[in-house]
C-alpha positions in Angstrom: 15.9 -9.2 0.2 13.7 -8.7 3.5 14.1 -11.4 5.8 11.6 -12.5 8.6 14.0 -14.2 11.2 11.6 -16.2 13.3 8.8 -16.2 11.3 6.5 -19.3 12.4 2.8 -19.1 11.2 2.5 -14.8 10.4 5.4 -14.3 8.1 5.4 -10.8 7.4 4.1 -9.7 3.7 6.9 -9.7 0.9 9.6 -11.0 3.5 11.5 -14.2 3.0 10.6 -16.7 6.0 13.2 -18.4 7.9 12.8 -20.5 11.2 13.8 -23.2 12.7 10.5 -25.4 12.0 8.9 -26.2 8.7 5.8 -24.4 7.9 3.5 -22.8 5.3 5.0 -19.5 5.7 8.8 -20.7 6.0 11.0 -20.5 3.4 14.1 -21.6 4.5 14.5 -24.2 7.7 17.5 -23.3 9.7 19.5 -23.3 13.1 20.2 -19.2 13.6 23.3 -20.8 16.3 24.4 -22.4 12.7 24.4 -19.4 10.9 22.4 -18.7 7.8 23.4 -20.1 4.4 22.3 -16.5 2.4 24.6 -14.8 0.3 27.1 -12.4 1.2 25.3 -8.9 1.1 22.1 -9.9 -0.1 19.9 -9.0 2.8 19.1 -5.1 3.3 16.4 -5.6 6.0 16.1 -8.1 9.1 13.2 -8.4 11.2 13.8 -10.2 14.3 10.9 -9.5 16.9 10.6 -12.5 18.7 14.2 -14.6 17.8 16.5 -13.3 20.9 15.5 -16.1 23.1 16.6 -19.0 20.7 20.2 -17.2 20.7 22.9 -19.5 22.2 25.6 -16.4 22.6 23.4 -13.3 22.8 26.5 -10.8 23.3 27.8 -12.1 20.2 24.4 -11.2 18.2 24.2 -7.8 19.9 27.7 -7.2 18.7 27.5 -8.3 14.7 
C-alpha cells in the first residue's frame, strides 16, 4: 500500500489518505502523535510532504 500522510483536499492518485481531519479524499482519520492503526509491513511507500510540523517529537520521526 501507498500511503499519503497528510493528505487534506489533493490526495495523491492511487494512495491511501490519512489525516487528521475528515474529508473527501481521507481515508483513514487519525492522530500521527497516536500512531497509525495499519498493519505490520503493509505499507511500501510513505509520502509525507507537508506532515513534519504536526509532529510532537520530531527526532523521534527522523530516527524510525
Amino acid at each position: 500500500m501507498k500511503v499519503d500522510l497528510g493528505c487534506g483536499k489533493h490526495k495523491h492518485r492511487h494512495f491511501f489518505g490519512i489525516d487528521r481531519i475528515d474529508g473527501p479524499e481521507v481515508d483513514m482519520v487519525c492522530n500521527i502523535n497516536d500512531g497509525i492503526p495499519l498493519p505490520e509491513n503493509s505499507v511500501e511507500f510513505v509520502m509525507a510532504s507537508r506532515s513534519l510540523p504536526y509532529v510532537n517529537d520530531l527526532l523521534a520521526v527522523m530516527y524510525c
